[in-house]
Each structure stands twice: as C-alpha cells, then as structure tokens.
C-alpha positions as CSV (number, residue, x, y, z in Angstrom):
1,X,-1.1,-51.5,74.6
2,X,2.1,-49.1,75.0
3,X,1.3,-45.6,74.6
4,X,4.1,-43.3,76.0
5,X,5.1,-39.6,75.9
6,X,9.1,-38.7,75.1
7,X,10.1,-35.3,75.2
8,X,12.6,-33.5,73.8
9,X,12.4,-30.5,76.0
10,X,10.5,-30.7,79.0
11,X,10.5,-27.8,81.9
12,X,8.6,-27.0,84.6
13,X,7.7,-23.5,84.0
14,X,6.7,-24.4,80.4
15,X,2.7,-24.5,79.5
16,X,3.2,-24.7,76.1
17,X,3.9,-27.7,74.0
18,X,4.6,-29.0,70.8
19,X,3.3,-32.5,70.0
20,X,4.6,-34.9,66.9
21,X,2.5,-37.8,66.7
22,X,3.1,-40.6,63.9
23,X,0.8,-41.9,61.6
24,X,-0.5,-45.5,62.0
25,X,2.2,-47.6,60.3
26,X,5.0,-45.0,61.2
27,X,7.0,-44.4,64.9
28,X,8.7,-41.5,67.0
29,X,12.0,-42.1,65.5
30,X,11.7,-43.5,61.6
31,X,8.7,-40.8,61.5
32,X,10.4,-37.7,62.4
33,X,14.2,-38.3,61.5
34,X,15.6,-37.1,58.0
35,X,18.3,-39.0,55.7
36,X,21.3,-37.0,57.7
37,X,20.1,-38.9,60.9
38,X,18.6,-35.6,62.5
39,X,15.2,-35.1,64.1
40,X,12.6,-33.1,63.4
41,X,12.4,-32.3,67.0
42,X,16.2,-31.4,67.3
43,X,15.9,-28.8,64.7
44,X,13.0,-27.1,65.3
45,X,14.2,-26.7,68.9
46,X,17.3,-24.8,67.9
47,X,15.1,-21.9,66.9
48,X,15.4,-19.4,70.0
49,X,11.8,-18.5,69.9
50,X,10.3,-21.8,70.1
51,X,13.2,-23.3,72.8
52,X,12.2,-20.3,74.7
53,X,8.5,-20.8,74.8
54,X,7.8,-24.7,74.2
55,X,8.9,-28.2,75.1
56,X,8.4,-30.3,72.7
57,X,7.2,-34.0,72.7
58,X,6.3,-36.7,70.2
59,X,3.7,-39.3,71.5
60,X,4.5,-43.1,71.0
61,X,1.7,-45.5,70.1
62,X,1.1,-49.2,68.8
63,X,-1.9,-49.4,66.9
64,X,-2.6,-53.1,65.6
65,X,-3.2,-51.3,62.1
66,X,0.7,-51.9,62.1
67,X,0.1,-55.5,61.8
68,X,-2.7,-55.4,58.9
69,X,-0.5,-53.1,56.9
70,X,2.5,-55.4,56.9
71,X,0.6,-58.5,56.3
72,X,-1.3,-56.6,53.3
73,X,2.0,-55.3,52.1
74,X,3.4,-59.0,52.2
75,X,0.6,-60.7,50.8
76,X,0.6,-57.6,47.9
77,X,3.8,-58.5,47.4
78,X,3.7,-62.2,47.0
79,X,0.8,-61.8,44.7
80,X,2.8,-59.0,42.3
81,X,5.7,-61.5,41.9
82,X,3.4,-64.3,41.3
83,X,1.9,-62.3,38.1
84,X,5.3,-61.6,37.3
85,X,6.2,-65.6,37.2
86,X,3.2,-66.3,35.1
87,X,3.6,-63.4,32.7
88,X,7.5,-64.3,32.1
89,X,6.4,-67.5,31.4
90,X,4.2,-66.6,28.7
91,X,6.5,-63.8,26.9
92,X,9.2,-66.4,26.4
C-alpha cells in the first residue's frame, strides 16, 4: 500500500503546514488541479502570508475503495444501457 507525502513548499525552519488530502476515489493531482491546468497548491502559495508562514503538502493514498467504485460505476453502467436496450425495444 503506497502512501506518500509531496510537498509543494517544504523548508526547514517552517512548523507550520498545510495539508490537501483527496477523497477516496480522487488523487493529488486530478483532485486539486482546476480546468486551466493550475493547482490548488500553486495558488494558494502565491499569497505572501501563507508562503511566508507554511509549506504546504498534499498526502497521496491508494485506498482499495478506488477499485469498488469503478467496478460499481461499470457495472451501473452496463445495467443503465441494458434498460435502455429493452425500453427502445418496446417504444418502437
């Protein structure tokens, strides 16, 4: 099981932190990163007084909740388009 830290801003000197952490069927990047391509992370650090005074993290994790989301989604999916075949059939 991978769990692992990546920071954004990371120093030394620094005992204050900001954390992101995804939910279960998200991830550090998809999560946090708008339509333009830009982080959450990256913007909130271009405020001086948080720069100044935090690093800032996100924490990375696989949760197997991942797995019985997609399958779920899948099987949801199959079983939509199935009702859709049947009730086609009977409209026409």
């Amino acid at each position: 099981m991978e769990q692992d830290f990546v920071f954004y801003e990371q120093r030394k000197s620094c005992h204050s932190l900001i954390l992101f952490v995804h939910g279960f069927i998200g991830d550090v990047e998809k999560t946090w990163t708008n339509k333009n391509g830009q982080s959450f992370q990256s913007l909130i650090m271009e405020k001086e007084y948080i720069a100044e005074h935090f690093d800032v993290a996100s924490y990375s994790y696989f949760t197997t909740l991942l797995t019985l989301f997609a399958d779920s989604k899948e099987k949801a999916r199959f079983i939509k388009n199935l009702i859709r075949k049947i009730t086609h059939k009977k409209e026409i």
